[in-house]
N, C-alpha and C positions, 0 to 999 in steps of 0.2 A: 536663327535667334541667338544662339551660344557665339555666332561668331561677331555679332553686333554686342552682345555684352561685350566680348575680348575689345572690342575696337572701344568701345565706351570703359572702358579700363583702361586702356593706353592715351586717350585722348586726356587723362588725365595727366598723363605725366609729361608736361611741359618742358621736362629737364630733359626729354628725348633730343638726340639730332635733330637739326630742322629737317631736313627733307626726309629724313624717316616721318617724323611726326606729319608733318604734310600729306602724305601718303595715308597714314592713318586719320588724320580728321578729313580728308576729301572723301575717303571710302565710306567713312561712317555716316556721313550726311550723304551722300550722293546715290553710293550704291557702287560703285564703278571705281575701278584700280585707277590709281594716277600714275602718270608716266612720266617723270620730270625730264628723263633726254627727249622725250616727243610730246611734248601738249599739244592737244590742238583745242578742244573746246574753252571757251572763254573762264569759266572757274579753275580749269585745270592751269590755262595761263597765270589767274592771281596765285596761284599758288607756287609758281615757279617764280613769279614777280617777287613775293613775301622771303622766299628763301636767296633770292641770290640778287636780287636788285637794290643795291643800296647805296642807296646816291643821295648824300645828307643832307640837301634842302628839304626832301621829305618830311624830315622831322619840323622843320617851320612849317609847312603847307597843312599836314594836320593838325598842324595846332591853333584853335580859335583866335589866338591872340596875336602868335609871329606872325601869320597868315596875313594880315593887314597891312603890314609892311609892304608884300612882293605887293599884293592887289592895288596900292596907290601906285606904285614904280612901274607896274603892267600898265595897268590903263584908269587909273585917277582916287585920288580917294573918297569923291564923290558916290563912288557906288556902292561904300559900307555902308553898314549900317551906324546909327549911331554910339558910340561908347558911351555908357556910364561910368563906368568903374572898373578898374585889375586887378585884384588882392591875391595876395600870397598865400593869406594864412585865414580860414573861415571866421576866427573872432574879429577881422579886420571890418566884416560888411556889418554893416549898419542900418539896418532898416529905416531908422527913423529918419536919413536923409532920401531916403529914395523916393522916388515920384509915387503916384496911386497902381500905375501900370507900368512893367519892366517884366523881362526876360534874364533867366538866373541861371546858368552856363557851367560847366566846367571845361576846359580848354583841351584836354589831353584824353577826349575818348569821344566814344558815340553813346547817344541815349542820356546822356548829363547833363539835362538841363530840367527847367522847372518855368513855365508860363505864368506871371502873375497876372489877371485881369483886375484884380480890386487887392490891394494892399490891405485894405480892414480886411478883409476876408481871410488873410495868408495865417497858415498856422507855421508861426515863425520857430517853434522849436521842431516841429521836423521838418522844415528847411533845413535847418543849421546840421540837422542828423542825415539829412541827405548832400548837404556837401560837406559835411564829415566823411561819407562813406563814398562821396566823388573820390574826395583827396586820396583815398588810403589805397587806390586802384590805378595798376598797370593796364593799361591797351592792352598790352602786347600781349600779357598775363594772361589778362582777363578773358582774351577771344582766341584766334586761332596763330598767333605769332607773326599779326601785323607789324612788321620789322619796322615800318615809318613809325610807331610809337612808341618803340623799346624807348628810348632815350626822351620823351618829352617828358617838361617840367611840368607839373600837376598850378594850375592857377584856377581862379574863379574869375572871370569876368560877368560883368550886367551894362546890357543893352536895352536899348531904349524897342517899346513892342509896337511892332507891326502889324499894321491893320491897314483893310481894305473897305473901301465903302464898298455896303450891302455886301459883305463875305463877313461868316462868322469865322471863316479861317480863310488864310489865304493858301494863293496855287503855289507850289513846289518846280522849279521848271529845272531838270535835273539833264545836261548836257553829257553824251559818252564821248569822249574825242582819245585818239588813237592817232602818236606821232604828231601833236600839234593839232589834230584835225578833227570838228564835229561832226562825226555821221547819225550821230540820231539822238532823240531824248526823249526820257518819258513824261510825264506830269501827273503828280500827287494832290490831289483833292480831299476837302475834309477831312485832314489829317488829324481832327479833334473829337471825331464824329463818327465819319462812316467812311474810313478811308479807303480812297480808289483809282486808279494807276490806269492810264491808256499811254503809248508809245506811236512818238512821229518821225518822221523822217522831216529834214530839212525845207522839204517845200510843203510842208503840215499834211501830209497824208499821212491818214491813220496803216499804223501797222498790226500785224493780228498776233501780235504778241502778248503773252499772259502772263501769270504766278499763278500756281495753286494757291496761295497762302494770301493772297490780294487782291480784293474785287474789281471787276474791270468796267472803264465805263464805256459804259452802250453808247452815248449819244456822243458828239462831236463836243470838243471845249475850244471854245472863241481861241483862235492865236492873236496873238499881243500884236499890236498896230506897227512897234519897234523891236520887231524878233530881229531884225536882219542886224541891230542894235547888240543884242544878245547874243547872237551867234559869233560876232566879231569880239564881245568880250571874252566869251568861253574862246575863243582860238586862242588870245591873244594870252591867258592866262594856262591854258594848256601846251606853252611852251615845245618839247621835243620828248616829252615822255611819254612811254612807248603805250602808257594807259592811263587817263586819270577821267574821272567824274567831277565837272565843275557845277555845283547850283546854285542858283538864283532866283529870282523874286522879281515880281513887278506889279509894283501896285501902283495902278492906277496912271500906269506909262513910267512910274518912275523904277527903275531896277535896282538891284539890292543882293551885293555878294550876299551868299551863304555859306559856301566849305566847299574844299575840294577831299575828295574822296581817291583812293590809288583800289579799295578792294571795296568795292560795295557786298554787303552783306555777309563780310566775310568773305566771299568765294562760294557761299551757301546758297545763293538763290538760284533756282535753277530756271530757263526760261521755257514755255510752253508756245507751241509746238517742239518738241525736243531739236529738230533740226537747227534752230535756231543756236543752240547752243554752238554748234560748230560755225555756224555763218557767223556772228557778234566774234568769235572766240579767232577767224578769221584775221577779222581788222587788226590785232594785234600781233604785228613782228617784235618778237622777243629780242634783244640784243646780243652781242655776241661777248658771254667773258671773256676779255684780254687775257692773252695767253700769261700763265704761266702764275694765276691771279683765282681767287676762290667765289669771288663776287665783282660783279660792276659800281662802280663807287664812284664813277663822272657822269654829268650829262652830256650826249653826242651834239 
């Protein structure tokens, strides 16, 4: 107990060396020493990714808004979503021209967004107070020194909201690919509701993979008619990076980037059956820093 306070005292100070501090928030969440010359489980890898991988298109890729850029130049600009609006600065957005229904975003973190189903309904002054309190927040800061967000630019973008006939929420279809490559993905259900997580492998067999923290679903969930669609997008926008998370949507056949991801969860979620953490954590070859250099800063 006394040495989980220490580590929840240190996890505080952000102005720690990175790989010391790494060291300290993986132990404190996990339980278990990290070892940055040997990682081998898959959180223990983000965490050697966050400290010495930095190859600065990352900073467009997590960002909601550069993101769109690579994703038309990858493979079309058909597959975003629609844009409403970019603003700078929160007194820019305007509600009175926005549609009945939109999606309310901040561009430079996770968790910053805001679903509008009914415009009459919105309580427009703590909107403005929650992306007031978007803007005033580091990524990098804010969570465990996700290096891809040290340097983004704080924006608000609004998007047009997505829906699916007969879904009060839609599916989540969240690809892992390692070196350009998808080897599996999970999918997120009622994400508004009762949210629920099962894990596939590429030829839609279910994998018996879990969260504590995430209910799992028992029954099978339909795969999309145009997966094979999907998976050739996620290859093709997962490039040569040694790990990224690409997700997407598809309603009703038709697909719909969402965000690509370099550390889900942080580095915090652990997976169940514990083994799994080293198989997942497997897939990923770490790169080799160029001699005589502190970090990686090209892609191969």
């Amino acid at each position: 107990m006394l040495k989980k306070i220490g580590l929840g005292i240190l996890k505080k100070m952000k102005f720690l060396p990175a790989p010391f501090y790494m060291k300290v928030f993986y132990e404190y969440y996990s339980g278990k020493k990290l070892d940055l010359n040997n990682p081998v489980e898959f959180n223990e890898k983000l965490q050697w990714l966050k400290v010495y991988y930095r190859v600065p298109i990352l900073s467009q890729l997590v960002d909601k808004y550069d993101v769109r850029d690579y994703v038309s130049k990858k493979v079309g600009a058909q597959y975003l979503n629609e844009l409403i609006g970019v603003y700078h600065k929160v007194n820019e957005v305007n509600f009175d021209t926005l549609p009945n229904k939109f999606v309310l975003k901040a561009t430079h973190g996770y968790h910053f967004n805001l679903l509008v189903k009914d415009k009459k309904k919105l309580n427009r002054k703590r909107a403005r107070f929650l992306m007031y309190k978007w803007m005033s927040k580091n990524q990098y800061w804010r969570g465990g020194l996700e290096w891809a967000y040290k340097n983004a630019k704080p924006k608000i973008i609004i998007e047009h909201f997505l829906e699916e006939i007969g879904k009060d929420d839609i599916n989540d279809y969240k690809f892992f690919c390692f070196n350009g490559v998808p080897k599996f993905l999970h999918v997120d259900t009622d994400r508004g509701s009762n949210h629920s997580r099962a894990y596939y492998d590429l030829n839609w067999n279910k994998l018996p993979i879990k969260h504590d923290s995430i209910s799992f679903i028992d029954g099978k969930t339909e795969k999309p008619s145009n997966f094979d669609e999907m998976v050739e997008i996620a290859t093709k926008l997962a490039n040569k990076f040694p790990f990224v998370r690409v997700d997407l949507y598809n309603l009703n056949g038709k697909i719909v980037f969402g965000e690509m991801t370099f550390y889900p969860a942080d580095g915090r979620l652990e997976f169940k059956p514990a083994q799994y953490n080293k198989i997942i954590g497997d897939y990923i070859t770490l790169p080799k820093i160029p001699k005589g250099q502190k970090y990686i800063t090209t892609l191969e």
